[in-house]
N, C-alpha and C positions, 0 to 999 in steps of 0.2 A: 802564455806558456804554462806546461804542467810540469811536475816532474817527470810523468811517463812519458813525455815528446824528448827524451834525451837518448842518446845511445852510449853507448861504452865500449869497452873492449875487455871482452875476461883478462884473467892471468894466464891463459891458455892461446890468446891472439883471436880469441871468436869474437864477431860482431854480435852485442847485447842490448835490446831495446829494453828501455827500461818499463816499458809497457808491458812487457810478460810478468811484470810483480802488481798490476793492479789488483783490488782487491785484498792485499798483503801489509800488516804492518812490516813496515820497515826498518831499518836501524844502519843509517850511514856512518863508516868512521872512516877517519883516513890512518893510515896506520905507518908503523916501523917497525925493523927488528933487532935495532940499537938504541935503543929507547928507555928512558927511565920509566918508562908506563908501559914499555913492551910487556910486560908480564900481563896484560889488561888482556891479550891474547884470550888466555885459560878463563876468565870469566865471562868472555866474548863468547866463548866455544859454550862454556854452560849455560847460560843464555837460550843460545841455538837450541842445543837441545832438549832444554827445558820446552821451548815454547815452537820448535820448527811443524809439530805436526797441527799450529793451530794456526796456519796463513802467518806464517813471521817469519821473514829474514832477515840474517845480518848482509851487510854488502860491506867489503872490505876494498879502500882502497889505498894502496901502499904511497908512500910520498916521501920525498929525500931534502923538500926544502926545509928540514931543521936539522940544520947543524947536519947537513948528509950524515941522516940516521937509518939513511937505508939505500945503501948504495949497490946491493945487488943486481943482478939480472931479474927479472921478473920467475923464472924457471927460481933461480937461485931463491926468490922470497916466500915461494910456491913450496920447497921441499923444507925452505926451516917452519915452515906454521904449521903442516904438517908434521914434520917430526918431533919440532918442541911442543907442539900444545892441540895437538890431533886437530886443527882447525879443517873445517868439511863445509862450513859458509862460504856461499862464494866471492870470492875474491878476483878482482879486475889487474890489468896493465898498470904499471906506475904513471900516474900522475902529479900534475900541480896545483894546489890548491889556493894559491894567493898569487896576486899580479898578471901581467898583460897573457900569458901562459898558462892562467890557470884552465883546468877542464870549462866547459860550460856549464856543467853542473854545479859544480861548486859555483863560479858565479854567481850562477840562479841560488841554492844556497845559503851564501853571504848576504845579497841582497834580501833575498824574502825573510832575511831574520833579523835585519837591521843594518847590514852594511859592515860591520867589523869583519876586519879578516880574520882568518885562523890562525890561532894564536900560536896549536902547535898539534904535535901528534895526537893520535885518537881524542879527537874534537870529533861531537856525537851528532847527530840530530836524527831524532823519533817521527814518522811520516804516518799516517793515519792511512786505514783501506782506501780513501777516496783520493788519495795524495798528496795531504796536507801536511806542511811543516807544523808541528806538532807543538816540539822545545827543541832546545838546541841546547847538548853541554859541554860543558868546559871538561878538557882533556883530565881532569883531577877526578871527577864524577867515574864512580869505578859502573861495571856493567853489572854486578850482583844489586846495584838501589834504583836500577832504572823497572825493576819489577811490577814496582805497583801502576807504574805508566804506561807498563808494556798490558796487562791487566787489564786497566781501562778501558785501552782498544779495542783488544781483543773480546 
């Protein structure tokens, strides 16, 4: 399995191969908007477009198993990223990212980076143009010092 043999579902309810981001670095997080790292949003967003017009995306996806920190609608977590922190990355469906419910992605994931679960919101991992897990970091790792790795890829 690659990463690109995965699909998804936007925040919008469209079916998304993850194969249209090949060639692309990437930048998976899963995210909230109850969050003590929620503010991790606005450096997520500068990020994007620091580096969107060079093959980089963020893929956001929203998740409520901590501490249901994001218990919204999917519409509902759609119009706060937008209005609190102009997020314009795209962002997917609410998912799970730990236990018998998590997405398959994640899965895939956890295992290709050693098997720990996710510990907790905006848990990262950096994917190369060819689809390689890259690093993976821990939700404290803000998005302004993942630069020089984004960098290197690119």
């Amino acid at each position: 399995m690659s990463i690109y043999d995965y699909e998804v579902k936007s925040i919008n309810g469209d079916d998304v191969s993850l194969g249209n981001y090949k060639g692309k670095v990437l930048l998976i997080v899963n995210t909230a908007s109850k969050c003590g790292f929620t503010k991790q949003y606005d450096g997520l967003q500068k990020l994007y477009e620091k580096y969107s017009d060079e093959d980089f995306e963020i893929l956001g996806f929203p998740c409520n198993q901590f501490k249901q920190q994001e218990p919204g609608s999917d519409q509902d977590i759609s119009s706060f990223c937008k209005l609190n922190f102009g997020v314009n990355f795209p962002m997917f469906s609410k998912i799970d990212v730990n236990g018998e419910d998590a997405h398959p992605l994640y899965k895939y994931l956890v295992e290709e980076t050693g098997g720990k679960k996710i510990p907790w919101n905006f848990t990262k991992f950096l994917i190369d143009k060819d689809g390689n897990i890259v690093s993976r970091y821990h939700p404290m790792k803000k998005p302004k010092n993942l630069s020089k790795e984004i960098d290197k890829l690119l």
